[in-house]
N, C-alpha and C positions, 0 to 999 in steps of 0.2 A: 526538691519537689518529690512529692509524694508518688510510690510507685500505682498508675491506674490497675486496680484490681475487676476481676473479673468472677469472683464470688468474694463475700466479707462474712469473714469467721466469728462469730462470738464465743470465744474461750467459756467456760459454764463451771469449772472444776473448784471457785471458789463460790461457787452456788449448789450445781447439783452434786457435786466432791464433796458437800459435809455433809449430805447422806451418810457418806462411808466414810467417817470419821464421828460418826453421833454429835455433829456442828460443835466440836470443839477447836476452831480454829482460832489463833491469837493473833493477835496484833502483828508481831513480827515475821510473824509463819507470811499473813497476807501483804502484808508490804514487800518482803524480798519475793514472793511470786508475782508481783502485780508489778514490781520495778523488772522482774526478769522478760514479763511476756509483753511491758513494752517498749525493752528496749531489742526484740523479736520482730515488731511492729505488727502483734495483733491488734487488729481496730477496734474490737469491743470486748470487755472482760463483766462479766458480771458477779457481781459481790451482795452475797446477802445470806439467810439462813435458809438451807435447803428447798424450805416450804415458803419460800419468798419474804418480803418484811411482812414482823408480826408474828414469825412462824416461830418462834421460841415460845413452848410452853410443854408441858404434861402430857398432853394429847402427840404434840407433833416431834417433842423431843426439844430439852432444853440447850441454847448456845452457851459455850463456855464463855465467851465474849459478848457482850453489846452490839448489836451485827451494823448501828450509825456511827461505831469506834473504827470497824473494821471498811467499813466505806470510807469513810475520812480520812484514815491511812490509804488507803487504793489512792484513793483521789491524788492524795498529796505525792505518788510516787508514779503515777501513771503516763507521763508525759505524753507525748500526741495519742497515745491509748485512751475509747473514753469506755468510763466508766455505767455498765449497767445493772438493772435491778429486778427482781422478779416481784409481782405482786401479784395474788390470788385475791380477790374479792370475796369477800365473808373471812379472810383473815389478815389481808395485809391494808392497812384505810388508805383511805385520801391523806390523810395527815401526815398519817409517816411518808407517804410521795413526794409530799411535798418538802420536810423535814430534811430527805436523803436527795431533792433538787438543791437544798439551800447547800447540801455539803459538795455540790458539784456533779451530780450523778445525770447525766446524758440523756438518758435512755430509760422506759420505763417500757417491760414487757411482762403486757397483762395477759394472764394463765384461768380458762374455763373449763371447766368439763367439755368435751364437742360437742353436747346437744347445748348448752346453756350460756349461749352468746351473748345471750340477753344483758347476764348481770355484770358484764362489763362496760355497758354502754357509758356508765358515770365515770367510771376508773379511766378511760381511754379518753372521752372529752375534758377532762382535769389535766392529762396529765399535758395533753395538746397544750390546752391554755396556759400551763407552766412553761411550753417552750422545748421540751421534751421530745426525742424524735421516739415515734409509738410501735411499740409492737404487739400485734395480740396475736397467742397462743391457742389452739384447737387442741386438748390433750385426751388422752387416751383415743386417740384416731381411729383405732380399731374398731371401735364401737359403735361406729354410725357408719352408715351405709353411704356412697358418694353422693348422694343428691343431696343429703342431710349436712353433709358435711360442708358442699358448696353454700347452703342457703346459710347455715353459720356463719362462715368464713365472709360472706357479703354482708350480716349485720358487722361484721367488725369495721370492715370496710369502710361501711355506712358510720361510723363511730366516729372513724379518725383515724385508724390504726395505717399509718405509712409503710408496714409489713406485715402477712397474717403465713403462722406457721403451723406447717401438717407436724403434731408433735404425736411420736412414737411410745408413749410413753413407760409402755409395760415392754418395749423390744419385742410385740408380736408380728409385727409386721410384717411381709416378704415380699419381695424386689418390686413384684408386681402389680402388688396393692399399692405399693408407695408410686410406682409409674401411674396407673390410674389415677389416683388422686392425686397427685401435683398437676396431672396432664390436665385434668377439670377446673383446678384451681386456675391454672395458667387463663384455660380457656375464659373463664368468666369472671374474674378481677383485675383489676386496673393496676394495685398494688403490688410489691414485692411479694416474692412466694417464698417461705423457708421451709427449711427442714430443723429436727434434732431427732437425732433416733438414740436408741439404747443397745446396748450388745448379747442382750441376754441369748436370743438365737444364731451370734457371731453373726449379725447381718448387718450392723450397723455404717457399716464400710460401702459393703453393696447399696445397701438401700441410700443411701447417701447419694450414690454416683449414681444414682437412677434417677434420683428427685434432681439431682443436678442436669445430666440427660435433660429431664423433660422442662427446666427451665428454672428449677429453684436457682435464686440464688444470693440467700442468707445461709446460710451455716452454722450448726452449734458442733463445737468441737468437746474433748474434755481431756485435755494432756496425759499424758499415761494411763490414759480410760480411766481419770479420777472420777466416776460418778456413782450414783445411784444404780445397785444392782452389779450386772457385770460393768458397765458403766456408758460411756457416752464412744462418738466417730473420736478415734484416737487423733487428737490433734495433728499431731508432727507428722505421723504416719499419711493423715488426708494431704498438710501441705506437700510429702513428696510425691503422692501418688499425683495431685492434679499439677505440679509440677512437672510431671510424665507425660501428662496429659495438656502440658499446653495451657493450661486454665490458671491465671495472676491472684494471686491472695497476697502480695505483698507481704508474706511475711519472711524473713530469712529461717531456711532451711538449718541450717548448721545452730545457730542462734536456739531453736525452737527445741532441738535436739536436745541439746546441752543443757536446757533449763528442765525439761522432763527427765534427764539421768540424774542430772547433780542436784535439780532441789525439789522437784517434784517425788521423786521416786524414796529417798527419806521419808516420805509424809505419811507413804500408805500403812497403815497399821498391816494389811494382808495382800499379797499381789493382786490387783483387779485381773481377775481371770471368772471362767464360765465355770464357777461348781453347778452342784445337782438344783440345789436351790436360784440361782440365777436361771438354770435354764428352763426351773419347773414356771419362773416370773413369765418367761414370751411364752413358754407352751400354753398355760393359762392364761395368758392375757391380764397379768396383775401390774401395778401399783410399782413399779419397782423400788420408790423408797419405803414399799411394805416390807423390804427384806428383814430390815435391823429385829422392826418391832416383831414380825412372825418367830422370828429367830429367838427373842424373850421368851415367848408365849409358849413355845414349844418346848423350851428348858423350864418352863414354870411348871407346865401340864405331863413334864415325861413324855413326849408326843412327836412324832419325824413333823419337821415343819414344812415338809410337803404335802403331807394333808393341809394344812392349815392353806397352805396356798391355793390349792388345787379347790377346795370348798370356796375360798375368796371369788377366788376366778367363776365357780357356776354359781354365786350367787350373784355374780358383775358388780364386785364392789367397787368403788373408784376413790380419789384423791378428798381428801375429808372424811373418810368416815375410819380412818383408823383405829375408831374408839372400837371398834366392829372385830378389830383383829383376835382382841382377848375373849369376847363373849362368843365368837366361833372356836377359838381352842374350848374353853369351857364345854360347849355343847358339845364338840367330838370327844372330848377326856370320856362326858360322862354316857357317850352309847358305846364308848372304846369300855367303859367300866362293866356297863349292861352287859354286854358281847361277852364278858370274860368272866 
């Protein structure tokens, strides 16, 4: 029998982790992770291309794999682990939802802008009627003020969505914003309340057991902070801490370890750690799978990509408009050129 858990983690490091990898993951790389975290007994692993299905391309950054190869394998190696998926609306369709249902995938967690709840209304009654347990996502939280946030959070609600998540998405958040806002949520939803934060201002830990505190309790973890940016709540690290604390995830501790040293920790091309660039992402309030491509742009332009960041950030750019990244190095090269 199943251990009763009293928060449920969804693993994210074979989603929001090919950020930092520029979604070159294979086949084999995701099968022996996705066999190792469940036989850990993580309840949900999400598998797709950073920018959810559909996110391979030019703009968002191309997958070395087929990302309905790399669910397939998940699926086929996941045992009581289920399998989920991230979809953004205006890049990941109905189709492919449905396409990554027929391969077995559980769970379908749809991702909006926070002010723009709206355009998930179809994605989340689709994915209901596939049978699909629903999650919809609130990202870049920051940016909307609590009342804004609550009346989003209640059209998901109103959708279908079985959990609606305060998502962190740039790592600006701090301890207290994120209490506020789960605390509102709790108040005026009927639904599960999640979190997933980022590390870029090492908060992602705290803010976590804050939202947890005020009654979250969905989880996105990301195993040796594999994610986007400084990266995600350190998986193995969250199970011992709320295992300190009393609080059941059912997953084994030792287990959860071992697969973050031996086959996670391999994977990373550079330590997920807080450089100057990660933490100029939370001071700013940016994007944090804007790292890779700022990171281009600034070696194109001869330029610190902490401007580029920091411009991003006052002009409140958000999740989609990456194409935006290059045409602001552009502009600052050429007043850096004027200036000199």
């Amino acid at each position: 029998m199943a251990m009763e858990r009293d928060v449920l983690i969804t693993e994210v490091a074979l989603r929001d982790g090919s950020h930092a990898i520029a979604h070159q993951y294979t086949v084999e790389q995701v099968e022996k992770v996705t066999k190792a975290l469940g036989e850990a007994g993580v309840p949900y692993i999400e598998v797709s291309h950073g920018d959810g299905l559909g996110g391979s391309s030019l703009q968002y950054g191309l997958s070395l794999t087929n990302e309905m190869e790399l669910i397939e394998a998940a699926v086929s190696v996941s045992g009581n682990s289920k399998i989920a998926v991230l979809v953004l609306p205006g890049i990941g369709t109905i189709h492919q939802m449905k396409e990554a249902a027929g391969l077995g995938v559980k769970m379908a967690r749809i991702g909006t802008h926070v002010t723009e709840a709206d355009v998930a209304a179809q994605h989340l009654s689709k994915a209901k009627d596939m049978g699909l347990e629903t999650v919809g996502f609130l990202m870049m939280s920051h940016m909307a003020p609590v009342e804004k946030l609550v009346e989003q959070a209640k059209l998901m609600e109103g959708y279908g969505a079985d959990s609606v998540y305060l998502f962190d998405s740039a790592g600006a958040l701090l301890p207290h914003q994120v209490k506020e806002r789960v605390r509102a949520l709790r108040q005026s939803l009927q639904v599960n309340i999640g979190f997933h934060g980022h590390n870029n201002l090492s908060l992602a830990m705290a803010n976590t057991l804050a939202a947890i505190e005020e009654g979250a309790t969905r989880i996105d973890g990301s195993i040796r902070c594999l994610g986007a940016g400084a990266g995600n709540t350190q998986t193995e690290v969250l199970v011992a801490v709320l295992e300190q604390m009393g609080i059941r995830t059912g997953i084994d501790l030792y287990t959860i370890m071992d697969t973050a040293e031996e086959i996670i920790a391999p994977l990373l091309l550079v330590p997920q750690e807080i450089t100057r660039d990660n933490l100029v992402l939370g001071y700013a309030g940016v994007y944090s799978s804007f790292l890779l491509h700022a990171q281009r742009a600034a070696k194109r332009f001869n330029m610190d990509s902490r401007d580029i960041l920091i411009e991003l950030g006052a002009r409140k750019v958000v999740g989609g408009q990456e194409d935006m990244i290059v045409d602001v190095a552009a502009e600052l090269a050429k007043q850096i050129k004027v200036q000199t």
